[in-house]
N, C-alpha and C positions, 0 to 999 in steps of 0.2 A: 233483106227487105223485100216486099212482095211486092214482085213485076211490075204490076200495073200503076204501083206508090213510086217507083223505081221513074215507069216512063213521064210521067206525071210532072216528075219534080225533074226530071230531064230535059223534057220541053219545057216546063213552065207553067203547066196546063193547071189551071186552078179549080177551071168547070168538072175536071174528072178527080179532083181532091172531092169536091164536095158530091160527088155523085159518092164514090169511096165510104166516107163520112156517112152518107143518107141508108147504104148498104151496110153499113156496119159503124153505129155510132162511136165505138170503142177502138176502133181502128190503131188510131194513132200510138194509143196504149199498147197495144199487141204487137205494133210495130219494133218497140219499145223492149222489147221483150226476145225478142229474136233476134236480134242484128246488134250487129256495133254500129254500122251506117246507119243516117237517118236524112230525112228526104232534106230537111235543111242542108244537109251538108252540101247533098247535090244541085240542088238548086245556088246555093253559097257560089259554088265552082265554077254553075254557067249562066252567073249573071242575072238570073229570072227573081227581080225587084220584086214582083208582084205577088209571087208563088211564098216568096223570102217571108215578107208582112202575114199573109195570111198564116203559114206553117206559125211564124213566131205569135200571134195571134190566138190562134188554138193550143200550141204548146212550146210554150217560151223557154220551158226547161232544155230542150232542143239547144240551144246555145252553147250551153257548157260542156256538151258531149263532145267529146272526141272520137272520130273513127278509129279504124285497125290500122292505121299508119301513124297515129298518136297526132294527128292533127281536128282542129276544130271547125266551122262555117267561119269562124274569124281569118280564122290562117287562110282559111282558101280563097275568100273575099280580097282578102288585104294582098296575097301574090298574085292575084288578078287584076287587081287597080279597079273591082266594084265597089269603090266610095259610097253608093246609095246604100249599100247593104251593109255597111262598115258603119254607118249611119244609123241605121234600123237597130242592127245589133249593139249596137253602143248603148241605144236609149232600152236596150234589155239591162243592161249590166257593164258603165264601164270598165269594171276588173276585167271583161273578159278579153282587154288589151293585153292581160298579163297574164294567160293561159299560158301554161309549157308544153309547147308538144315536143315531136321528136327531136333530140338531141338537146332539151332545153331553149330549143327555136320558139318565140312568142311570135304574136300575127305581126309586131313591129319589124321582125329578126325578117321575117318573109317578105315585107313592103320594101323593108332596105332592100334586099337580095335583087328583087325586079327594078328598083327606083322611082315607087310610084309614088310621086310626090306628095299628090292630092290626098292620099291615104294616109299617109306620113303626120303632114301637118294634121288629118284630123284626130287618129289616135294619140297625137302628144298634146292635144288640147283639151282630149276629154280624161287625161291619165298621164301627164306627165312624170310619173314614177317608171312607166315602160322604156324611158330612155335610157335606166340604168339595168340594163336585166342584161343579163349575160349568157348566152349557150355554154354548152360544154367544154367548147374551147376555149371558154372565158372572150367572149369575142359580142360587144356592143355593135347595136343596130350600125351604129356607123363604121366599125369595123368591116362590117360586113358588106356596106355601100362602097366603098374603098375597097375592098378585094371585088371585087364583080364590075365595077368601073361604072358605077351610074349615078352619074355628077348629077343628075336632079334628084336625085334623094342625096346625096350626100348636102349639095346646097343647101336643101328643107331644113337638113337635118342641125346643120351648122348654126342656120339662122335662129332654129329654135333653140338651140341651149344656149346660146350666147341670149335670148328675149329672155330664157328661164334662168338664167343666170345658173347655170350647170356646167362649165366652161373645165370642171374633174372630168367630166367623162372624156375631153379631149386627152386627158395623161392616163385612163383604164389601159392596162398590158391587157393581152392575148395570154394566153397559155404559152408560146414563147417567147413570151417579153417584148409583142411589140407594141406602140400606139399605135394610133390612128397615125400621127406624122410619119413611123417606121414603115408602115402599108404605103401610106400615098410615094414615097421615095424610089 
């Protein structure tokens, strides 16, 4: 990605997107074209709402991309606990709840991991199908809340499949056979 796209989406800086932009209409396209990164992502990572809207604004397809580490602006939003930007990008594309990146981690698998609640509750409200996705070690969001010990997303998480009446996911094995009961033990 080109430096100054790079510092841009780093701080936040909106006013040097659109300078960017004014210097070279096509920009975002060529950005596109070079990198596996893209400035949404960066921006995704440090929070900058502002930057997020606009990037997804001008080029929404941005969303679906994943970087060179096989994660997406979702994933990195959602393990940061940026609800505003988990927000933004939802109203691009609910599915994008149900991206896989690395090891078959969705942005749900990443929210359990940290325990951000707020994030939690929104992506199972806008896609409650992501409750049942599974990583590679066969390991549901709340598995994963449960090996990492972060009892406010575990709670979110409880609350909502018992609302969604999903109460199987609480019997899903791991890859060795455990539940969720066998983790919390």
């Amino acid at each position: 990605m080109d430096r100054e796209l790079f510092e841009a989406a780093l701080t936040g800086d909106v006013q040097k997107l659109h300078q960017l932009l004014l210097r070279n209409p096509l920009f975002l396209q060529t950005v596109a074209l070079s990198s596996a990164a893209n400035p949404l992502h960066v921006a995704s990572a440090y929070g900058h709402i502002h930057f997020v809207k606009e990037i997804i604004r001008l080029k929404p397809e941005y969303a679906k991309e994943v970087n060179q580490d096989g994660f997406s602006s979702m994933h990195m939003a959602s393990a940061n606990g940026y609800v505003e930007i988990v927000r933004e990008l939802i109203k691009v594309d609910p599915t994008l709840c149900l991206l896989q990146g690395r090891d078959e981690k969705t942005p749900l698998h990443c929210a359990a991991i940290k325990g951000r609640g707020d994030v939690i509750s929104e992506m199972l409200s806008a896609c409650p199908d992501c409750a049942q996705y599974v990583t590679v070690q066969r390991e549901t969001a709340l598995h994963l809340a449960v090996k990492n010990n972060q009892f406010e997303g575990i709670r979110v998480l409880l609350d909502l499949i018992r609302d969604m009446k999903k109460e199987s996911i609480l019997n899903m094995k791991d890859e060795q056979g455990n539940t969720v009961l066998h983790l919390a033990t």
